[in-house]
Every structure is written in C-alpha cells, then in structure tokens.
C-alpha positions as CSV (number, residue, x, y, z in Angstrom):
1,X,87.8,85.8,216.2
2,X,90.4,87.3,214.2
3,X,90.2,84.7,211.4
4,X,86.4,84.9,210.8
5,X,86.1,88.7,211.4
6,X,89.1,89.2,208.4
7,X,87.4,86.8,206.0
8,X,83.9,88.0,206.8
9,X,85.5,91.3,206.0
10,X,86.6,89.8,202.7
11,X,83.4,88.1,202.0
12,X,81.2,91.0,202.7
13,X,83.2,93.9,200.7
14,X,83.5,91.5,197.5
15,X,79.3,91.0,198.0
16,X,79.2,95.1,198.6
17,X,80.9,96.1,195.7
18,X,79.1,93.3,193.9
19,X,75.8,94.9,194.9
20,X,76.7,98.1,194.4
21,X,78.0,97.7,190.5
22,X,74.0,96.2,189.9
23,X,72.5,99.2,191.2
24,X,71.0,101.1,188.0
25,X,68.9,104.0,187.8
26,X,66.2,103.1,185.0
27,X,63.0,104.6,184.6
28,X,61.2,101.7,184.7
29,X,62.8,100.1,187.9
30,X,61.4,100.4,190.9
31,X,63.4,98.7,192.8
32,X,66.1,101.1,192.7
33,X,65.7,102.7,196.0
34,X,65.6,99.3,197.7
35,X,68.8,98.5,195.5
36,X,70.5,101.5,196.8
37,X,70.0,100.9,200.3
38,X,70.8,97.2,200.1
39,X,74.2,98.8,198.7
40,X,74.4,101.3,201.2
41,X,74.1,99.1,204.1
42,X,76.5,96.0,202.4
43,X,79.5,98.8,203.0
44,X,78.0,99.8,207.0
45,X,78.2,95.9,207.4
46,X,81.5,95.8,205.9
47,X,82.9,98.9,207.6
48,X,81.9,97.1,211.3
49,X,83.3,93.8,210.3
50,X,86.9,95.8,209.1
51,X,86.9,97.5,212.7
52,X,85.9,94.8,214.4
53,X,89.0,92.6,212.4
54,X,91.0,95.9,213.4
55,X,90.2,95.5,217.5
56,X,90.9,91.6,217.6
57,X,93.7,91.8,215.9
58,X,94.8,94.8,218.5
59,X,93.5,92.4,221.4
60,X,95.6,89.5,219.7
61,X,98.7,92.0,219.7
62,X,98.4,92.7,223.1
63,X,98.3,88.9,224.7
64,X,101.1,87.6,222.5
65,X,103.6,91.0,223.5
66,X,102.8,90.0,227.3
C-alpha cells in the first residue's frame, strides 16, 4: 500500500501541476472554468493520495517497531 500510494502521489502531482500550467484565461475559451476545476481537483486528488502515503507509512512504522 505504501509503494503505490507514494508513486500515485508522484504520478498525480506531476499530472496536477501539469494541468494546472495549461489553464489560461482567454476570452475566447470557454473551457476555462472546466480547466480550472479539473486543476483544482488534480491537487484534492493529490493531497488524499500524500495523506494516505503519510498513514501507511505510519501503519508500516508501527508493525516493524513491534
């Protein structure tokens, strides 16, 4: 669990900040507000993967200490 929440982590920041750097406020684009809430929820994604990395590796702490 540990392994594939840390490189989901990875993966989904680099495709966050990706995402985010794309979004561009034109006149002409009406897509933007779907752009910015694609971004928006790439880093809410990423933010759950990082704490759920954060409590496996606390679980994994705890049964090798023991």
């Amino acid at each position: 669990g540990l392994c594939f929440n840390g490189s989901a982590f990875i993966l989904y920041l680099i495709a966050a900040i990706v995402d985010a750097s794309s979004v561009t406020n034109e006149q002409n684009s009406h897509n933007y507000n779907s752009w910015a809430a694609s971004s928006f929820f790439a880093f809410v994604v990423t933010f759950c993967y990082a704490g759920n990395a954060y409590f496996s590796f606390i679980s994994w702490r705890s049964r090798t200490s023991q």
